[in-house]
C-alpha positions as CSV (number, residue, x, y, z in Angstrom):
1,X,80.1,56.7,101.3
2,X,78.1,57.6,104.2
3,X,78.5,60.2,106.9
4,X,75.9,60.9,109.0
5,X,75.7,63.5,112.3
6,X,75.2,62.4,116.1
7,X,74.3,65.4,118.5
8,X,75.3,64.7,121.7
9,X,74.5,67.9,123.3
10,X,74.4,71.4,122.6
11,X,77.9,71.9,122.1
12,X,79.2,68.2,120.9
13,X,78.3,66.0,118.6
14,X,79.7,62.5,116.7
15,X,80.1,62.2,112.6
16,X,80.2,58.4,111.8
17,X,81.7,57.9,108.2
18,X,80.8,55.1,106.6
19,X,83.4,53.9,103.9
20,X,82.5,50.7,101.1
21,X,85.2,49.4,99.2
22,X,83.5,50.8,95.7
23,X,84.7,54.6,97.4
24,X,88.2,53.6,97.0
25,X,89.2,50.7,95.5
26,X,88.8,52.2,91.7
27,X,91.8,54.5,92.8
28,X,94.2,51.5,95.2
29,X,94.3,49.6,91.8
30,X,95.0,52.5,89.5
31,X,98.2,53.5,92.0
32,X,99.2,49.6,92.4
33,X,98.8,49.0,88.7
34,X,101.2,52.8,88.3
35,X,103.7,51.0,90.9
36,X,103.7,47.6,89.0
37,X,105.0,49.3,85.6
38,X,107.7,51.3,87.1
39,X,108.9,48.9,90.0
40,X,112.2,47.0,89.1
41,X,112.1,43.9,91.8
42,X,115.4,41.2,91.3
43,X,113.8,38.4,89.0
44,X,111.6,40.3,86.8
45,X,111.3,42.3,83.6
46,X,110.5,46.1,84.3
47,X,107.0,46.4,84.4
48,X,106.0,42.4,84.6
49,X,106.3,42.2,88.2
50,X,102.9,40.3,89.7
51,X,100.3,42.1,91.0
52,X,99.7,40.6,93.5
53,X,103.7,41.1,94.9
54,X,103.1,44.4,94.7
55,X,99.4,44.4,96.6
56,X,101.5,42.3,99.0
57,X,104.4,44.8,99.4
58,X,102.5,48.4,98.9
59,X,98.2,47.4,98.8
60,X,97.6,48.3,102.9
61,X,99.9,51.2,102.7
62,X,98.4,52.9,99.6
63,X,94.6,51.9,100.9
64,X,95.0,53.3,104.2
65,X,97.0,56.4,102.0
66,X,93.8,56.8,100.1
67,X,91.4,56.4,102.5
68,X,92.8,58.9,104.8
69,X,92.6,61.3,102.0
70,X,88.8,60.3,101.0
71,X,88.1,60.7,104.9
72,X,89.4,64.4,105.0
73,X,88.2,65.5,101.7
74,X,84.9,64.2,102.2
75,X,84.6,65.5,106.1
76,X,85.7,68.7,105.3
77,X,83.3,69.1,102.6
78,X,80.4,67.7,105.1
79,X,81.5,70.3,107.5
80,X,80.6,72.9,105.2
81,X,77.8,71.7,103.1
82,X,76.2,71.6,107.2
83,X,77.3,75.0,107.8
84,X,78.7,73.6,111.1
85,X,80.5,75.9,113.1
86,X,83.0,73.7,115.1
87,X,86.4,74.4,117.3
88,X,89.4,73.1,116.8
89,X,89.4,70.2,114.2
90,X,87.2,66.5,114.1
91,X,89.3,64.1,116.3
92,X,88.6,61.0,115.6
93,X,87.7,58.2,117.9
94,X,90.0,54.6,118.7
95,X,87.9,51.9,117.7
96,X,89.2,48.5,119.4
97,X,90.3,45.8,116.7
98,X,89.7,47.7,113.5
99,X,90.6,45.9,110.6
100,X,91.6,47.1,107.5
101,X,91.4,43.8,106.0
102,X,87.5,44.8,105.7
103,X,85.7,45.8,102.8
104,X,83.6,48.3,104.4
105,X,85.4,50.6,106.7
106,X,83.5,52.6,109.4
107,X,85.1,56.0,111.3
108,X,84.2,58.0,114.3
109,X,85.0,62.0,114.6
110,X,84.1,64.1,117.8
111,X,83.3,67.6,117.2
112,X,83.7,70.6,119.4
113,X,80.6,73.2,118.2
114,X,80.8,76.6,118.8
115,X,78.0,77.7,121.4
116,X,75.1,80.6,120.4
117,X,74.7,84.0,121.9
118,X,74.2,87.3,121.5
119,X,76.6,90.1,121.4
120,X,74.8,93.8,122.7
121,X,77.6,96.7,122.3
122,X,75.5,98.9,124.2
123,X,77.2,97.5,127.9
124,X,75.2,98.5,130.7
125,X,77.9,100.6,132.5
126,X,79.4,102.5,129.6
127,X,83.0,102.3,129.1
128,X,85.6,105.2,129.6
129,X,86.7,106.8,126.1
130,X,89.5,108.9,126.9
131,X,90.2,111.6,124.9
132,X,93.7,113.1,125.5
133,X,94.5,117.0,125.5
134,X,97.6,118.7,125.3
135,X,97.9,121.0,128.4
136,X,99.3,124.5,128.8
137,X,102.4,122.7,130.9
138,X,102.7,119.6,127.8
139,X,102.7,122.9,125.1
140,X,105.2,125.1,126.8
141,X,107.8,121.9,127.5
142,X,107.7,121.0,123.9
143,X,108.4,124.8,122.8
144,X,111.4,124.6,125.6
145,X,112.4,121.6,124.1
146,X,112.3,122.8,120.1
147,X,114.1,125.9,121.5
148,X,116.6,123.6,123.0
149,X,116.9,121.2,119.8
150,X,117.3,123.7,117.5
151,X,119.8,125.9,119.5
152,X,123.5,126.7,119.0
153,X,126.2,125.7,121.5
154,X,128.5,128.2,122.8
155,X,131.8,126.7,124.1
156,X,132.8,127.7,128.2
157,X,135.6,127.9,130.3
158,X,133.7,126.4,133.5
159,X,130.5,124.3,133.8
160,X,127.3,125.9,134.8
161,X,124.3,125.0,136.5
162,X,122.5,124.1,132.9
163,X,125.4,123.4,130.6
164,X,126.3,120.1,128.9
165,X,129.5,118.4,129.5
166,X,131.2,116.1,127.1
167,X,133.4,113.8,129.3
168,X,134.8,110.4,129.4
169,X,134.1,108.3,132.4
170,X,136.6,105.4,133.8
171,X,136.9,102.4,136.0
172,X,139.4,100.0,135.3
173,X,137.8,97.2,137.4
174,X,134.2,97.7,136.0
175,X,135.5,97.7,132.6
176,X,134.4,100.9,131.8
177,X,135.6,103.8,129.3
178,X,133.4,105.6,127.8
179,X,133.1,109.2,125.9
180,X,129.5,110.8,127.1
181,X,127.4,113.9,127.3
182,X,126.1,115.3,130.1
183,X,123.4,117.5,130.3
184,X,123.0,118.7,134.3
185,X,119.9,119.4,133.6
186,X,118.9,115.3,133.8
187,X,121.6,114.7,137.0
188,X,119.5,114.0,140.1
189,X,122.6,113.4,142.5
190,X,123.0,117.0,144.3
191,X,126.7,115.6,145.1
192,X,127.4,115.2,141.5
193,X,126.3,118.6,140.4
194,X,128.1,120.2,143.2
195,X,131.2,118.1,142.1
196,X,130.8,119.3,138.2
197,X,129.5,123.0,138.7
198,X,132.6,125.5,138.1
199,X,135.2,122.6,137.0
200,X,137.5,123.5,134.1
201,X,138.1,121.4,131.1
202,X,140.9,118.6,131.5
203,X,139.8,118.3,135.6
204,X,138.8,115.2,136.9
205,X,135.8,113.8,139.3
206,X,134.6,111.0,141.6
207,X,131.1,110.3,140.9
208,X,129.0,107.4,142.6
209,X,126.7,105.7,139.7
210,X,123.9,105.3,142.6
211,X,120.9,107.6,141.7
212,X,123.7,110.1,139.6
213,X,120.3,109.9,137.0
214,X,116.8,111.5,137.0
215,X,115.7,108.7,134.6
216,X,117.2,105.1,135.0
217,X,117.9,104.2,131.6
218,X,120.3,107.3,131.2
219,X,122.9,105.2,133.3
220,X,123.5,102.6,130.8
221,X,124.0,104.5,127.7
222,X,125.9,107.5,129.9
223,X,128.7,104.9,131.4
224,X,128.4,102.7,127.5
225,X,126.9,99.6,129.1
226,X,124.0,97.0,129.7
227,X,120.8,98.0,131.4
228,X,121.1,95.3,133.0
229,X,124.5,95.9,134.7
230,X,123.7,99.5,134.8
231,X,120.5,98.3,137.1
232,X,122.8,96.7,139.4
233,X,125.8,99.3,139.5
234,X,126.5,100.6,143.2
235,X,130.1,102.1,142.6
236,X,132.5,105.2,142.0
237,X,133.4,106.6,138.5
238,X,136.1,108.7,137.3
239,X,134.5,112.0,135.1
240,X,137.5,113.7,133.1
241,X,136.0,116.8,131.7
242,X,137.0,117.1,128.0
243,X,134.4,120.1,126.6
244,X,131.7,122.7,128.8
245,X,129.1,124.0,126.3
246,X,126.2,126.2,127.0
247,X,123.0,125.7,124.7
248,X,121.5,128.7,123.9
249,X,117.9,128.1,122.7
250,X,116.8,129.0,119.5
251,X,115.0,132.2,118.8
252,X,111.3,131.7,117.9
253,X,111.1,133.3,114.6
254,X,110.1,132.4,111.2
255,X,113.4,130.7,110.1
256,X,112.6,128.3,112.6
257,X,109.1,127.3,112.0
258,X,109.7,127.4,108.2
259,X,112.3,125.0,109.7
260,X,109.8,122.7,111.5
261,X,106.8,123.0,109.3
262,X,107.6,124.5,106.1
263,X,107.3,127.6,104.5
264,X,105.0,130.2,106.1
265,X,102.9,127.2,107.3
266,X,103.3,128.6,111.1
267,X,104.2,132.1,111.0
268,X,103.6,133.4,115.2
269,X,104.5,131.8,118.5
270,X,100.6,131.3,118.9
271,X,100.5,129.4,115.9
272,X,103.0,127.1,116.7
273,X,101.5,126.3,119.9
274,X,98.5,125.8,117.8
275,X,100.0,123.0,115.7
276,X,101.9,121.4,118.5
277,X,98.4,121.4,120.5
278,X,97.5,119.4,117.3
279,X,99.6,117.5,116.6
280,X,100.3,116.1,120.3
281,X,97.1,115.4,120.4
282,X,96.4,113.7,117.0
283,X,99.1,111.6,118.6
284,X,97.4,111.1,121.7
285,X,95.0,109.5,119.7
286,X,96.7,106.3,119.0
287,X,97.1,105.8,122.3
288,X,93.6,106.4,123.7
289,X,91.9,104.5,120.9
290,X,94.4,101.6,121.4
291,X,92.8,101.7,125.2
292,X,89.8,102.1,124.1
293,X,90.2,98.7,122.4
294,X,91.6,96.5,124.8
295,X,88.3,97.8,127.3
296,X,85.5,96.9,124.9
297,X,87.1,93.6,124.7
298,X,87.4,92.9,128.8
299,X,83.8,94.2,128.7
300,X,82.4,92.1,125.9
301,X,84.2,89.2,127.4
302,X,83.1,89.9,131.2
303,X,79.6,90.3,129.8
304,X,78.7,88.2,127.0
305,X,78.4,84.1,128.9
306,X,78.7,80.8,127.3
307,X,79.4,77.2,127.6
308,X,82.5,75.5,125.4
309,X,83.1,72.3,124.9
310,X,86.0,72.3,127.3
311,X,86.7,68.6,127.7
312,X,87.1,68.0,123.2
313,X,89.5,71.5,123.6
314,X,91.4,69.9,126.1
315,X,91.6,66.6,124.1
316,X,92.8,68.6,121.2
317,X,95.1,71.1,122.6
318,X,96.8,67.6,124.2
319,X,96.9,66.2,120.6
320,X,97.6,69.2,118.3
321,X,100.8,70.4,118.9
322,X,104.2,69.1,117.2
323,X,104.5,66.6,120.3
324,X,101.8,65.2,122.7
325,X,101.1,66.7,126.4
326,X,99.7,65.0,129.2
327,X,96.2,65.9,130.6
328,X,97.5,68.1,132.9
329,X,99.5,69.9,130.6
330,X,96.9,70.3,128.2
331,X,94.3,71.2,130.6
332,X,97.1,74.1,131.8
333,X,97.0,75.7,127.8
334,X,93.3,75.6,128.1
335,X,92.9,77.7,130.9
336,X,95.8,79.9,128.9
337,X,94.0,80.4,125.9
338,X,90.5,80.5,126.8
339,X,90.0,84.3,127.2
340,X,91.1,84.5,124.0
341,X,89.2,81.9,122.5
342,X,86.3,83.8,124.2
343,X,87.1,86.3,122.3
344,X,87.7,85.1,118.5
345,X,84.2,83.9,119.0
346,X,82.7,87.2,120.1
347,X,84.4,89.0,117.7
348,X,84.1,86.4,115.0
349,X,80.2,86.8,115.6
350,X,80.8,91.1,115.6
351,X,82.3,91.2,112.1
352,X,79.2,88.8,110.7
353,X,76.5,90.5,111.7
354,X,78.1,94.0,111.1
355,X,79.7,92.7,107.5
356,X,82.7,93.7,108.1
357,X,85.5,93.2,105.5
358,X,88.8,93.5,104.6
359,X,88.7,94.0,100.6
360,X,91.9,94.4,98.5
361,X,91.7,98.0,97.2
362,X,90.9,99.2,100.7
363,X,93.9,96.9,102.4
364,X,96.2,98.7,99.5
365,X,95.7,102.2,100.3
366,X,96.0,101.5,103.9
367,X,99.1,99.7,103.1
368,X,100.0,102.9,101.2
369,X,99.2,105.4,104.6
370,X,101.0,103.0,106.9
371,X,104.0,103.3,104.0
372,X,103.7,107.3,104.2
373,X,103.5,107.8,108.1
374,X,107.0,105.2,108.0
375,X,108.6,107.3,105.5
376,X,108.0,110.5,107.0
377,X,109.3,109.3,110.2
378,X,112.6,109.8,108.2
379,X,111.7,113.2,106.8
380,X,110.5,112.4,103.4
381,X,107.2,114.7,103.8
382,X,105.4,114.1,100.0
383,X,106.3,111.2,98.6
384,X,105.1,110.6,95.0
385,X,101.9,108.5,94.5
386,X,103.9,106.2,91.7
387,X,106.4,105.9,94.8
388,X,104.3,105.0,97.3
389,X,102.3,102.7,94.9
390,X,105.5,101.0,94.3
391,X,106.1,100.2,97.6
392,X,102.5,99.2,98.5
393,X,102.9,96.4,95.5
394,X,106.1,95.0,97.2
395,X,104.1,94.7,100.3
396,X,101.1,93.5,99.2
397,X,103.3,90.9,97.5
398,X,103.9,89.7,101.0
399,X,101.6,87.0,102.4
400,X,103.0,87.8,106.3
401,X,102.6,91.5,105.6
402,X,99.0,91.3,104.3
403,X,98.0,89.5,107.3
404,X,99.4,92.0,109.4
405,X,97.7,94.8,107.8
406,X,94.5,92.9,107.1
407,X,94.7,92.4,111.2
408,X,95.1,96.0,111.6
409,X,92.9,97.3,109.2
410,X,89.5,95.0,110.8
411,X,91.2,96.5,114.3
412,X,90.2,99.3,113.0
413,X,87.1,98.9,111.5
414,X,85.8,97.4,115.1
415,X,87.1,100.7,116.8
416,X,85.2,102.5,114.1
417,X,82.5,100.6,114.7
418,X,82.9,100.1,119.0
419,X,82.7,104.2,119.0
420,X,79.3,104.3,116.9
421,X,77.1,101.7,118.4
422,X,79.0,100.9,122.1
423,X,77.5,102.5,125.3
424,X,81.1,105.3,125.7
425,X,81.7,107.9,128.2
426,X,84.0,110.5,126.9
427,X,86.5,112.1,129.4
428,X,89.1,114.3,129.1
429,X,92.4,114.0,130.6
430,X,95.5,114.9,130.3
431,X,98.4,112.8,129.3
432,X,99.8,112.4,132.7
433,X,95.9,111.5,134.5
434,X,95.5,109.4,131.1
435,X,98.7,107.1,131.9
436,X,98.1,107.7,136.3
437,X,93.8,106.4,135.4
438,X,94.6,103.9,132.3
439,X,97.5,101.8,133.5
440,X,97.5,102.4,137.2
């Protein structure tokens, strides 16, 4: 076998394979002469069929089986043994009246080669690193809020300005019938709250759905039904009051941050403000280095230019898939994935020259952190190592899940390495500028 390289420019190029018969027909004759002693044809013995009945019947089927396997074997290997860095896979060429009646069988592959350029992290204009503080407003709201949470409810005779109403609200026609609370505090529709405000349990109400809300979504799960429908609702409700509570908050003492944080872990009102401050912000973080991520990759790709070999991508994008597109088609999913092929390749050439990689040990304990944020979601604070090692074997036993969290890890690792070495402004904001500056 021969296979010999063609360039035809910078980012294209032609391997011709040459195949003689001595490359395969050792292994035709060894799988003909396997078929012949197990084939049971009418008019012969088991294993005395003719060989040459059974080249006639299976020889171009098993050649072309063998030489299609040869070919991909031996290309692949090529590929690598060349340290050629191509797109997509070889496609190879239609050759007009090819005959595999010949002894010496010649194929054609285009390849797509990925282009050469330089990646600089330091950007010219430096990119925005937003880091996220809690403000006095965000710190005082979430105390109001604990206070709230962890109050008791006192049970009322009428319904006040700030009290929560539990309520069931009808409509025959729009199928509704649904057992609610209400908290007035979250009703925007001044005619509501002037309906509600002094009504006695067992009394009834007409309420309008339109803008009864301060946020949209509580419509839906207030009246039990779709979003959807809820988005669309423009009617009259019936409100039967059933029970008027008044939430007194909770007192800020040390029952309630051994409560929240454990024992005499926060023991003053300053202190608490201290840890939410922290902890909101530690939070914050997710979301600004998420950000973060998503604009070193618009820069490096605005920045960084190179050719592809568009016109082989298109030809195996139309090709690839599990049925065939036209040209325009493919030409379409080109133009779809191309920033992002832009990207593989810059990043692709980031992790080589930085060597960075994913090894096991590492991928396991950060399995074993993203196991112990998850179970604490759910309360359970200090899980035991043997526990959590448990776990992180069950996961790592998972070939979907270790991609996943191989993805995430090098995610990380690039922000790691994107705040070292890339040209970053830091700026402070708070969380309403950071959502009003980020995603505006």
């Amino acid at each position: 076998m021969n296979i010999i390289k063609e360039q035809i420019d910078a980012l294209n190029a032609v391997v011709k394979v040459a195949i003689s018969k001595e490359d395969y027909q050792d292994k035709v004759n060894k799988i003909l002469n396997d078929y012949r002693k197990q084939a049971n044809i009418p008019g012969f013995r088991k294993g005395q069929v003719p060989l040459g009945l059974i080249k006639k019947q299976y020889g171009k089927a098993v050649l072309v089986d063998e030489v299609n396997k040869l070919l991909q074997d031996n290309l692949n290997k090529y590929l690598t043994e060349e340290k050629l860095d191509v797109l997509g896979n070889p496609l190879p060429r239609q050759q007009e009246n090819f005959d595999w009646d010949k002894e010496n069988l010649d194929f054609e592959f285009e390849l797509g080669l990925a282009p050469n350029f330089d990646v600089n992290l330091k950007t010219k204009k430096p990119i925005v690193h937003y880091k996220i503080v809690a403000d006095k407003k965000m710190i005082e709201d979430q105390v109001e809020r604990i206070q709230k949470q962890y109050g008791k409810l006192v049970s009322k005779n009428e319904v006040g300005k700030t009290d929560e109403v539990i309520g069931t609200f009808f409509n025959e026609e729009a199928e509704i019938d649904h057992k609610t609370t209400l908290e007035l505090d979250k009703i925007k529709s001044k005619k509501a709250l002037s309906a509600l405000i002094g009504k006695k349990v067992g009394e009834s109400i007409s309420i309008s759905t339109k803008g009864l809300f301060k946020e949209d979504y509580l419509l839906s799960s207030g009246l039990g039904i779709s979003r959807e429908k809820a988005e669309k609702l423009n009617l009259d409700v019936n409100f039967t009051i059933g029970e008027i509570n008044e939430r007194q908050p909770a007192k800020l003492d040390q029952e309630l941050f051994d409560k929240l944080f454990g024992k005499d872990n926060v023991k003053s009102e300053k202190e608490l403000k201290e840890r939410i401050k922290e902890d909101s912000e530690k939070q914050f973080e997710q979301q600004s280095d998420q950000k973060l991520l998503n604009d070193v990759t618009e820069k490096l790709i605005e920045d960084i230019k190179f050719e592809l070999p568009s016109e082989f991508l298109k030809k195996w994008i139309q090709i690839s898939g599990d049925k065939m597109l036209t040209e325009d088609e493919a030409k379409e999913e080109f133009e779809k994935s191309e920033k992002g092929l832009r990207y593989q390749l810059i990043e692709g050439k980031i992790i080589k020259e930085n060597n960075l990689q994913v090894q096991f040990d590492e991928l396991k304990e950060f399995a074993k952190g993203f196991i112990k944020s998850q179970m604490a979601q759910y309360g359970h604070l200090n899980p035991e190592e043997q526990e959590l090692e448990n776990i992180a074997n069950r996961v790592m036993g998972n070939q979907d899940e270790v991609k996943r969290l191989s993805e995430q890890l090098m995610s990380q690792k690039l922000l790691d390495l994107y705040k070292e070495k890339a040209n970053l402004k830091v700026k402070e904001v708070t969380y309403d500028n950071f959502v009003k500056e980020a995603y505006s």
